[in-house]
Every structure is written in C-alpha cells, then in structure tokens.
N, C-alpha and C positions, 0 to 999 in steps of 0.2 A: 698351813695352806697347801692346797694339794690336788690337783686336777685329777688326779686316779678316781677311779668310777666307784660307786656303790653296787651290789650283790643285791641282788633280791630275787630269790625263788620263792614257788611253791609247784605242790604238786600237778599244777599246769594252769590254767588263763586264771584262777581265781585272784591270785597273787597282782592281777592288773589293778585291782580297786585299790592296794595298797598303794602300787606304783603309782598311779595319778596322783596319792595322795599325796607323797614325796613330792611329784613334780609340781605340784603345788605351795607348797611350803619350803622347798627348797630348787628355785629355779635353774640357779649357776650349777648346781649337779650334774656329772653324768651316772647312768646307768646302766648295768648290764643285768637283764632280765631274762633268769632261767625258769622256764617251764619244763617240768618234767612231765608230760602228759601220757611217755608211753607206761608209765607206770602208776596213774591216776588211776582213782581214789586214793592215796592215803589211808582214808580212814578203812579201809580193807585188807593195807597191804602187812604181812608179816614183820614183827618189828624186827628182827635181822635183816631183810629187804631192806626196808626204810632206814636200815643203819648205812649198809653200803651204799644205799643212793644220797643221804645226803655228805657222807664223804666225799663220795664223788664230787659232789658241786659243789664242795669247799674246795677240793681240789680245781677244781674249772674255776672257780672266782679268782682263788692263788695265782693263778697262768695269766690273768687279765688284771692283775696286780689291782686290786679291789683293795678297797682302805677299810671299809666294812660291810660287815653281812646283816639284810634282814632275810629274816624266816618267816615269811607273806604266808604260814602256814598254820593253821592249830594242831592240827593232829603234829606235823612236824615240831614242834613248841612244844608239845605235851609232853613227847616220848624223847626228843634228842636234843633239847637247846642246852641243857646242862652236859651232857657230853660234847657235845661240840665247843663251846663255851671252856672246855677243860683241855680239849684237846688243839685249837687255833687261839693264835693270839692275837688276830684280827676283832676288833671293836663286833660284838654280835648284837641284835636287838631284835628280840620276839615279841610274839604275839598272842593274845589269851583272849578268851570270851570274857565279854563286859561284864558282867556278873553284878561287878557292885555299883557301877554306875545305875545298872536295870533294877536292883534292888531298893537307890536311892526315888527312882521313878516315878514303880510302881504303884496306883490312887486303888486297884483292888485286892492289892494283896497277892494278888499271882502274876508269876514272869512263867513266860514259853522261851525254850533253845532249843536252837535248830543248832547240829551240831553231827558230827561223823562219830561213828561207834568208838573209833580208836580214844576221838577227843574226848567223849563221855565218860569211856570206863578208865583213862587216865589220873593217878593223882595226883597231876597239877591242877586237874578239870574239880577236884575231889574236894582237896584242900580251897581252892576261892568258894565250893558253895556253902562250905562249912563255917568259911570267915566271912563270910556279906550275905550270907541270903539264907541266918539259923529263920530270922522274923520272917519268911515270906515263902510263898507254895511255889515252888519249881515243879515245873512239866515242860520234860526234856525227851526228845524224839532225836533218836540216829534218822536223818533223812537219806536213805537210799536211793538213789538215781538223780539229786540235783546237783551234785557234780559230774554227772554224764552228759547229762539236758545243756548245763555253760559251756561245757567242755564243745557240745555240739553247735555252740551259738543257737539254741534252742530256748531262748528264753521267755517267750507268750505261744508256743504252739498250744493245741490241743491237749495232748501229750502231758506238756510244762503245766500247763493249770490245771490236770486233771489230778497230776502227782502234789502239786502245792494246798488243794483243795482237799486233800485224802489227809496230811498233816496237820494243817490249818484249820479243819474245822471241829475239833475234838479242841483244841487250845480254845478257841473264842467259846466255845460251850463251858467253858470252864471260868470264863470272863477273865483269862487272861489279857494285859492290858499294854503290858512290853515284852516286845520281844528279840531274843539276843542273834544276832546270826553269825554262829559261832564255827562258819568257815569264813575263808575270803572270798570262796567262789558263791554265795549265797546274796550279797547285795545286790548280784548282776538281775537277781530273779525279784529286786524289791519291788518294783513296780507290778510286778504281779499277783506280789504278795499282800501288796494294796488293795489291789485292784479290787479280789477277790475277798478281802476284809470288807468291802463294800462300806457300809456306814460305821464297822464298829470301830472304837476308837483303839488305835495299837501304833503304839513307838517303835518303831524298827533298830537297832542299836549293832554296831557293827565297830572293829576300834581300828580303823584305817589311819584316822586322823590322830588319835591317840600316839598311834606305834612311829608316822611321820613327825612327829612333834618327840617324843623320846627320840629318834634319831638325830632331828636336830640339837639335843642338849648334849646324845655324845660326840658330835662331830665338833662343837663348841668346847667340850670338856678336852678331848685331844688334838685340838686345833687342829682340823681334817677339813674345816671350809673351802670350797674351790668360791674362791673373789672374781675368779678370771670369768668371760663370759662360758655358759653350755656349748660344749661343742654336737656331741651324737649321744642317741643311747642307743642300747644293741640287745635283740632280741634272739633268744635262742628255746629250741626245744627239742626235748628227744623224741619227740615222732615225727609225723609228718611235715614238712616245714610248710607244702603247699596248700595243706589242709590248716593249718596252724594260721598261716598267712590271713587268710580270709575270716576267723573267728578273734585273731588280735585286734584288724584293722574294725571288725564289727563293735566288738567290745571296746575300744580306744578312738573310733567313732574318723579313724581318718586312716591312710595308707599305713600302713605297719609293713616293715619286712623284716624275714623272720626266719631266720639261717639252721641248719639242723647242726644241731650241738654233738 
C-alpha cells in the first residue's frame, strides 16, 4: 500500500480520456498528469525526439516518486514502451489500438482506424493486425490535424467536422461498421464523430478502460494500492500552462490547474 501517485502522460490533453478512466476505476489514487503539448503530435515527431522526450518524463515522474507509469499514448506505446519498460523499473502499462476487440465486433466485415502515421507504420501497430484482423478488411487513415483540433479544445467547430467528415466518409462508403480510435486524443472528438455518422450504424472503440483495468491488476500484483482516502492530482505541461489551463478544465469539464512542467 502506497500513497505515491501514478504517471500518466501523453503527447498533450489526449491522455485525459485515459486519466478519467483511472479516476474512475480507481478512486483512492493520486495522479500526476504530464502533457507534453509543446511537442505534439507524436505521431509526426522524429523517433530520437520522441526518445528523449519520453525520458525526460520518466525522469519527471521519478522526481514525484511515481509507483507507476501509464503511456496514455499510441504512437508513444508503438515506438518506446519496450525501451522504457527495459530501461525504468517502475511498474509501466501501455496502450494499443483495439484491433481485436473491433475485429470481434465487426457484423460487415470491415473496421476503420483512425490512428497517427507513426502508430500505423509501427510494428507493434503491424503485428496486432496480423494476429486479429487476417479475417476482416482494415482501412486505416493517419488523421492529420485531429490532434491539433483537441489540443485546441476545438472539438464541434466547423473546422473539427469539416476535417472528420473528409476521413469519415470514404470508411462508411466502404460500410465499415467499427471503428478503432487509435489515439487517445480521438475520443474527445466522438461525439462528432457520431454526429456526422448520422444514421449509419458504427461502434466507436477506444481502450481507455481496457489500459485502467490492467493497471489496476498491476497495482494489485505489486501491492501499490493507496487504502488511504485521494488526496490531489497534479497537472503539468510543457507549453502553455494558461492556454493548457482552459482546454484541461474543458476537456475534464470542471476547474483544472495546470502548472508548466
């Protein structure tokens, strides 16, 4: 039993859908929640980049005496949770596109992923569609600019549904019928992703709850349970904090403060 905080980054606000999920499933938790926004996308940034930055925030979880790290990231999970995983000996728990849950779904045969280039052309990304989804038609789109859109708290503009409608509708024409959203910043935009689905029928699939439920089997595994009541969680990002501030508390739908890291 252990009242030190859990870690959870990603490349900036998307990594909140995980976090609620945690806060859900595991109440007496605390959390320290790093966004890395000034170097969002992910799925753009060079992998030497994306090495030293998530050092870095191992190393910032280490400083905040963290019991363990999630990686609220795909792209981050694709290219460095085995490195990380080699190099900290902190309990880690990642993240991966549903792939086979969407596969189990499936009523036409075809799954749509929404997903970042880096997570795509990955072969962790490679390897799940080769083991869950040989029986079934995958069409898979790098979606550029909808991690910019959450990042902006921009989730129903014009804008947001004109970029979702340009991906979105090449999948339903195909009668795809689930679909995976293979960031974490991607469920923010579900409801519009609905919206704009209008009547057709499509499963949204996202593994939030998945990756809070594996964390609670390794905190039970290393008896890492805080008994005691939650005290704080604590938000951090490397840009803006005051710009940060106002798209946390949008996104998490109540006051957030939100310190620059």
């Amino acid at each position: 039993m252990t009242t030190n905080p859990i870690g959870v980054f990603d490349s900036g606000v998307g990594g909140l859908s995980v976090y609620q999920a945690i806060r859900k499933h595991l109440p007496n938790e605390n959390i320290v929640y790093f966004a890395d926004s000034a170097y969002a996308p992910y799925g753009k940034l060079p992998k030497e980049n994306l090495h030293k930055r998530c050092q870095y925030i191992a190393e910032f979880f280490l400083k905040h005496n963290a019991k363990a790290m999630v990686i609220a990231c795909n792209t981050a999970t694709a290219l460095m949770a085995d490195w990380l995983r080699a190099e900290y000996e902190l309990p880690i728990i990642a993240i991966e596109p549903a792939i086979k849950p969407a596969a189990a779904l499936t009523r036409s045969g075809h799954i749509g992923v929404f997903a970042t280039e880096n997570t795509l052309n990955s072969t962790r990304y490679q390897r799940l569609v080769a083991q869950y989804a040989r029986d079934v038609s995958i069409h898979q789109v790098a979606c550029h600019g909808f991690v910019e859109q959450v990042e902006a708290g921009e989730l129903d503009t014009p804008k947001t549904l004109a970029l979702i409608e340009s991906y979105l509708r090449p999948l339903l024409n195909y009668k795809v019928d689930t679909l995976v959203l293979g960031c974490t910043h991607y469920p923010f935009l579900g409801k519009s992703i609905k919206k704009l689905a209008n009547s057709a029928p499509l499963k949204l699939l996202d593994t939030a709850d998945a990756v809070s439920l594996q964390l609670t089997r390794v905190l039970a595994t290393h008896d890492l349970f805080n008994n005691e009541a939650h005290e704080n969680d604590q938000f951090f990002t490397s840009a803006d904090a005051k710009t940060a501030q106002a798209v946390f508390s949008k996104l998490l739908g109540t006051n957030t403060k939100v310190l620059k890291a």
